[in-house]
N, C-alpha and C positions, 0 to 999 in steps of 0.2 A: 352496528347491526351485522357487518359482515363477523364482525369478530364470535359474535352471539352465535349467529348461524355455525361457524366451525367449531365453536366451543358445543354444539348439539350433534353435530355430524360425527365429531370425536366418541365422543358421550354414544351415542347409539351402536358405529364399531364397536369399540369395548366391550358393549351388552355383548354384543353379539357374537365377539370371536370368544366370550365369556362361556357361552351356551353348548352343552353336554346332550350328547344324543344318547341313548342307550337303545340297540340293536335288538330287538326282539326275538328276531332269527325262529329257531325252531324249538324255543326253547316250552313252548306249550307241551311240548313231548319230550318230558326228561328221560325215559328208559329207550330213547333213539340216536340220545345224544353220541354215544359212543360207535352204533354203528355206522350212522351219518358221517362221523369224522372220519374212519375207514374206508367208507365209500368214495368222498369225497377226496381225500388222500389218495387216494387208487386214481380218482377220474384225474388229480392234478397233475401224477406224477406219471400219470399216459399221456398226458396235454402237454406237458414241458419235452421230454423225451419225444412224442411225437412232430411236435413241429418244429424242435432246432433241428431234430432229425430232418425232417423235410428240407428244412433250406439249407443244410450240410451233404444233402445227397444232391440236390438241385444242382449247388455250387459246382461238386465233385466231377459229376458226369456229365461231359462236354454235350451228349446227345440232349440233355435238357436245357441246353440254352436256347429256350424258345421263349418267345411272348408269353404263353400260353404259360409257362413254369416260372418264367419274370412275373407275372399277377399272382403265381401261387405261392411263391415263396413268399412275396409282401401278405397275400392271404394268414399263414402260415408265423406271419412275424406280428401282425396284429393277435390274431390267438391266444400267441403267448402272451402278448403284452396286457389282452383283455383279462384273460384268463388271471392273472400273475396283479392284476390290480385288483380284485373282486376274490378268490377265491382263499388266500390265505388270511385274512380277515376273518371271514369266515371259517375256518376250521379253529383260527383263534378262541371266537367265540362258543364252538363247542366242546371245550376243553377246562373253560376259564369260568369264574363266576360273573366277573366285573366285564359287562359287554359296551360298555362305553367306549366312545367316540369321540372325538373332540369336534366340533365345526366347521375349522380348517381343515380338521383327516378326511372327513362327510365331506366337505367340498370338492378337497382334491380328488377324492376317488372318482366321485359324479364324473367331475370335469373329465377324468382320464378315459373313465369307461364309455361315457360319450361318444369322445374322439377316436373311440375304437371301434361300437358298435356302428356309430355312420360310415367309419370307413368304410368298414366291413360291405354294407347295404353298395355300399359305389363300385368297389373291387370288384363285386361280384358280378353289376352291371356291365364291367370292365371289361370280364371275363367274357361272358356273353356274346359281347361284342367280336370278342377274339374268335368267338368257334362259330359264329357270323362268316366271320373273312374267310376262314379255314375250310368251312364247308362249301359255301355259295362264291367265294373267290381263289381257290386254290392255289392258281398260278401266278396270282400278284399277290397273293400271302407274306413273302416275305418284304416285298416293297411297300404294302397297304401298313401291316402292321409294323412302321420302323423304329426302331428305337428311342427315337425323339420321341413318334405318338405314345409306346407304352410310357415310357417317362412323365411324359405331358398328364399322360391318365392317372397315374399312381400318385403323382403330385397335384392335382386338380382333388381327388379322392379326399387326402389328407388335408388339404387346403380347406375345404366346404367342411369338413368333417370340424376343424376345428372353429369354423367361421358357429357353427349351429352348438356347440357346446361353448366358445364364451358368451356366445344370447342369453343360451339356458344356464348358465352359471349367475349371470348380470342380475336375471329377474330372479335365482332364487338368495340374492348375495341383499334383496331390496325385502326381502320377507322379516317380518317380527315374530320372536316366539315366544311360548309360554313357560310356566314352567313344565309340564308334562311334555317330555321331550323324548317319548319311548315309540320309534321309529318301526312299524309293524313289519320289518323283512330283515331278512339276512345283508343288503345291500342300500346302501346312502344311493336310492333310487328316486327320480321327480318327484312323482306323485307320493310318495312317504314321506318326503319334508318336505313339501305344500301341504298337506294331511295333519301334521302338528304346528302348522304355523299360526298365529291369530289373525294372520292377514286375510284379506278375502280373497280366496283362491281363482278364482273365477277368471280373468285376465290370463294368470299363470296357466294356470289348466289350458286354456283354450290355444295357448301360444305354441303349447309341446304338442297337442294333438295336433294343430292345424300344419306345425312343422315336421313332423313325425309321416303324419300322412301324404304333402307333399314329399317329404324324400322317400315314402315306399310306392307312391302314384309314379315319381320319376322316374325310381330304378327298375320298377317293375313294366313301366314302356318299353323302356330300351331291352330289356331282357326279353318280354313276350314280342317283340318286336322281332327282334334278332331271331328267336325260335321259331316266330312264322315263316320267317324266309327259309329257314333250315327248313322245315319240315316244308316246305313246297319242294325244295331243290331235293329233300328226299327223294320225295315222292315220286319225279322225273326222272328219277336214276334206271336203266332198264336193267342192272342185276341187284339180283339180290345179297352177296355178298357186300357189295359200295352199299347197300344202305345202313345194313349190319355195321361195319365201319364204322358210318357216318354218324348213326347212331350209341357205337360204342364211345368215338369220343368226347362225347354227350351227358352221357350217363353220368358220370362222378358231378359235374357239372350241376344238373338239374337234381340231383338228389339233395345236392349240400344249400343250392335255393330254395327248393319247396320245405324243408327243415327250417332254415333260417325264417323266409320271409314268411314263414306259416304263423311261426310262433310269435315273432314281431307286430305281425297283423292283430292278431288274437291279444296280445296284450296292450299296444297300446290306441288301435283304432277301432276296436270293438268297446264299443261305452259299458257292456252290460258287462263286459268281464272284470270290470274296478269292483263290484257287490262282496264278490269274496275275496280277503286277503290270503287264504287260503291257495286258491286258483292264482294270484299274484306270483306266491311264492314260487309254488313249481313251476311256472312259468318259466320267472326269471331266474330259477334254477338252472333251467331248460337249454335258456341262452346265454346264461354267463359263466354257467360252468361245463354241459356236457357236449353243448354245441361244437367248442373251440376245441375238444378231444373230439370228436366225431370227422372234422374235416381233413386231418391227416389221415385217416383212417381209411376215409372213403378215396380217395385219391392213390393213395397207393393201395390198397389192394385191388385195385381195379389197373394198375397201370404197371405192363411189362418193364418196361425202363428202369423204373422204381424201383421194383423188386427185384429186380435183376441188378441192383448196386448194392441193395443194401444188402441182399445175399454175397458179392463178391466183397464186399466191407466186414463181414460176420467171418467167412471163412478166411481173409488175410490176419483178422484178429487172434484167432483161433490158430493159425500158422505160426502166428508170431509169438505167441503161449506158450507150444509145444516149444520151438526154439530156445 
């Protein structure tokens, strides 16, 4: 009997690592194909560049070894890594006719982009926390925030992050499929393969939303948590320059979450936004590709430091040319 049983468990792997996805992507619009790949080339190769950039000027410039550049640079390293799993796939498939996938490729991507996107959701809470201390504890800033804590954080991030992606890898590794195996988005996302499977989704579904929403209910505490104290300790301030300040170092901050946890919310805890695959896509456009270029971006143009390296890095370059 037991032998039976693993002669059937064999037998159903097999099926299964057997099984061919084919990427639908965007291909309902053949006369976009090419500018899409362009665009999307452009946002990759500002997303690579922009965030080795980032944690190569981080590194460089002693004034940014702070907590605060320690979360951004792992920020910054996730990016790429998200980015760099999801997006050349993708330009593949707008180039190529053959948009297949293999089961094991679909998995591991899921699996990787997962581990990226929750980190992300945690890092950011992270972050939060930091300009928490910064604002409302100034002068135990650097003892509040020590080195062990951002460690502690940045590794607790990744930890969970990958605790909730082998879940979601487990239940969709228990799915059967059909033959019709044409995956409605650019990206080996949940609900796309749940969506072709013959299993009944209903379990699965409920597992990613319920998980999904607990980790943006969590991160989004500690964030609006953290923002209310700030904005009290603002508000007490009696000049107006210290709020200005307090609020500049703010800004980069709450732009790159309200961005982030907007579009997250919106695609996967809003039920009515599953209706259009459509609304799916750009979405997950939104966050897998322009997102992770968007947060270099907003960090240093916004931050003296920054731009004050990469400008002294531009012109040693340009020195060293002319030489």
């Amino acid at each position: 009997m037991n032998h039976s049983n693993a002669s059937v468990f064999r037998t159903q792997n097999n099926q299964t690592a057997a099984v061919t996805f084919i990427l639908l992507g965007f291909s309902e619009y053949p006369d976009l194909q090419l500018p899409l790949f362009l665009v999307f080339l452009t946002i990759y190769t500002v997303t690579v560049l922009g965030n080795l950039g980032m944690i190569m000027v981080i590194r460089i410039n002693p004034k940014l070894h702070t907590p605060m550049y320690f979360f951004l640079s792992h920020l910054s390293f996730v990016d790429f890594c998200y980015s760099t799993t999801v997006t050349p796939k993708l330009l593949e498939n707008l180039v190529v006719e053959d948009r297949t996938i293999c089961f094991t490729g679909c998995i591991m991507q899921f699996f990787f982009a997962c581990i990226f996107v929750v980190t992300e959701t945690f890092m950011l809470a992270a972050m939060a926390y930091d300009r928490f201390v910064a604002v409302c504890n100034p002068l135990l800033y650097t003892v509040a925030m020590s080195r062990r804590l951002c460690s502690l954080l940045v590794v607790a991030s990744y930890s969970w992050s990958l605790v909730c992606s082998l879940t979601y890898t487990y239940f969709l590794l228990t799915l059967s499929f059909c033959r019709s195996n044409f995956i409605n988005n650019f990206v080996c996302e949940h609900a796309a393969i749940v969506a072709v499977s013959c299993s009944d989704p209903y379990v699965r579904q409920k597992v990613i939303l319920v998980s999904a929403t607990f980790n943006e209910i969590s991160s989004l505490v500690i964030i609006l948590t953290s923002y209310a104290f700030i904005l009290i300790t603002v508000m007490k301030m009696p000049s107006t320059g210290g709020r200005q300040k307090a609020f500049s170092t703010c800004a980069s901050h709450l732009t790159a979450i309200t961005i982030f946890h907007g579009t997250i919310l919106f695609l996967y805890c809003v039920p009515n936004s599953k209706s259009s695959w459509l609304v799916v896509k750009v979405a997950s456009v939104f966050y897998t590709v322009v997102i992770p270029m968007l947060n270099p971006l907003i960090y240093s143009l916004r931050n003296k430091d920054v731009k004050e390296t990469v400008r002294k890095l531009v012109i040693t370059k340009l020195l060293c040319h002319k030489i």
